[in-house]
C-alpha positions as MATLAB code, in Angstrom:
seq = 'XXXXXXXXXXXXXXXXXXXXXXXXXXXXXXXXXXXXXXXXXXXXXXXXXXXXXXXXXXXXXXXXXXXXXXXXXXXXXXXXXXXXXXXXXXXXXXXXXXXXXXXXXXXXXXXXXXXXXXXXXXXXX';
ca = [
     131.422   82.535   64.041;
     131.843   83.806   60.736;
     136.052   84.316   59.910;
     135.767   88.402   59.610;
     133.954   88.356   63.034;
     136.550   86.113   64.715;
     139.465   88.583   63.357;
     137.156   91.527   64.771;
     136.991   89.561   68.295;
     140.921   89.621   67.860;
     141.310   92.961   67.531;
     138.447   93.577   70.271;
     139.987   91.299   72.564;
     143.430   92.809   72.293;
     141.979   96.668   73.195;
     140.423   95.064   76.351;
     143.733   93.209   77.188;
     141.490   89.856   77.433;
     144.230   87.949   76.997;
     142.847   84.573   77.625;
     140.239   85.089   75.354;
     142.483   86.233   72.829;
     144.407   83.147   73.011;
     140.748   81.485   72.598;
     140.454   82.715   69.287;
     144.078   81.169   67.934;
     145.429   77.550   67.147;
     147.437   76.182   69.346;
     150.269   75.939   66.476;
     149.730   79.606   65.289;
     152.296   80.814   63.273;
     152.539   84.937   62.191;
     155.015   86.393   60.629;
     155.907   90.001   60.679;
     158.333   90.772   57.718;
     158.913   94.369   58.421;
     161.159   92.789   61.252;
     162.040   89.811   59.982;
     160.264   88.091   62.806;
     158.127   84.716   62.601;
     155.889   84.024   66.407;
     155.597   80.029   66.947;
     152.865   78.961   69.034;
     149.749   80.729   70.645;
     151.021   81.659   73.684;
     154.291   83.421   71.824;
     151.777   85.658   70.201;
     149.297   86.376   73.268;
     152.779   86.827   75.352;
     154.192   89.553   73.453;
     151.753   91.061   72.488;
     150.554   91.337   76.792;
     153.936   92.276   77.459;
     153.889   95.333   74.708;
     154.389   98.570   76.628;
     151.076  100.144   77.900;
     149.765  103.505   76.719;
     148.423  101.797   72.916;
     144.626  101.829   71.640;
     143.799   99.959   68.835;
     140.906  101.284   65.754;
     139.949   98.702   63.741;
     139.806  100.508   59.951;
     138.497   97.830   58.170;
     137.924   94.283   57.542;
     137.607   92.410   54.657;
     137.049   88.443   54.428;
     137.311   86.154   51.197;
     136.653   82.951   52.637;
     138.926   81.959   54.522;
     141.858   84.777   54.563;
     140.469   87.889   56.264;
     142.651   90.779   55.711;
     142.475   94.306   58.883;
     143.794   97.133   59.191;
     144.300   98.885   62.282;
     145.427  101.488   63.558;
     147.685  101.530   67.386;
     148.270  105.313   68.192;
     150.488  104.892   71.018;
     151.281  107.491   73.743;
     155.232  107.860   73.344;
     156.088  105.830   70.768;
     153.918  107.040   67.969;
     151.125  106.343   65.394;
     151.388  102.836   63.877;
     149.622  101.154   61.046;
     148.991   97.615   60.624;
     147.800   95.856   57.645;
     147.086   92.077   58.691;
     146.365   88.853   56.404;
     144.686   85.943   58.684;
     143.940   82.469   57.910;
     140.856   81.331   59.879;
     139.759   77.273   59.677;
     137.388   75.684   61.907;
     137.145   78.762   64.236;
     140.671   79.673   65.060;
     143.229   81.742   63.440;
     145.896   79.729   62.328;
     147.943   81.796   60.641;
     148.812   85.401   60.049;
     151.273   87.946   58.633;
     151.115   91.339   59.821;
     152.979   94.426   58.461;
     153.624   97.134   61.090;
     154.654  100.313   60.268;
     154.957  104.101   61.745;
     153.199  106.298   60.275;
     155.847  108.580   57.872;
     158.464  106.628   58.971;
     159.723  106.393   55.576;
     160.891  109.903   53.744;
     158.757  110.856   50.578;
     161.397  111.075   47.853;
     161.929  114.123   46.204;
     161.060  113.557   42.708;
     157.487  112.313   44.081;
     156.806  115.868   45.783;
     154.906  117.544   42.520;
     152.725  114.429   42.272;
     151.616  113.377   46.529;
     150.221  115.712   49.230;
     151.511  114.510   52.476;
     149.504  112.920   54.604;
];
């Protein structure tokens, strides 16, 4: 499977909450970092494990994909019921038909204030 469709199987797998077959899809020694938090996930089943254990009421739209051989880079979005509208921009290594490693940047949508001088220059989104 080509690298862009096994990051699109991620993403696909993660909206059904397939989590065994998401945890097909990754190295056993998986590593993904998520700066935003200052987090770094060891290990498949970390990252299948929190991400199962997430609190329900999320969807996930896949935006886009882009692959350069093998670094595929998505971004999603997660609108979630009570917690808000999240953006995620996500660079994956895939070898031998596994993601190995990842960084993902989460973020909530206007979560950080436009500053003032900008305002003549942006339209809010």
């Amino acid at each position: 499977m080509e690298p862009k469709n096994i990051v699109r199987e991620l993403w696909d797998r993660m909206q059904a909450r397939d989590w065994s077959g998401l945890g097909e899809l990754l190295a056993d020694d998986l590593v993904v970092e998520w700066p935003v938090s200052a987090e770094r996930i060891v290990g498949r089943e970390n990252y299948v494990t929190i991400n199962a254990e997430y609190p329900e009421g999320w969807a996930i739209n896949v935006l886009r994909i882009v692959e350069d051989g093998e670094v595929v880079v998505s971004e999603v979005e997660v609108p979630h019921g009570t917690r808000g509208i999240f953006r995620v921009a996500s660079f994956w290594t895939v070898r031998d038909g596994h993601i190995v490693d990842g960084r993902e940047y989460w973020t909530c949508l206007g979560s950080a204030a436009s500053p003032q001088w900008r305002a003549a220059h942006v339209q809010r989104v």
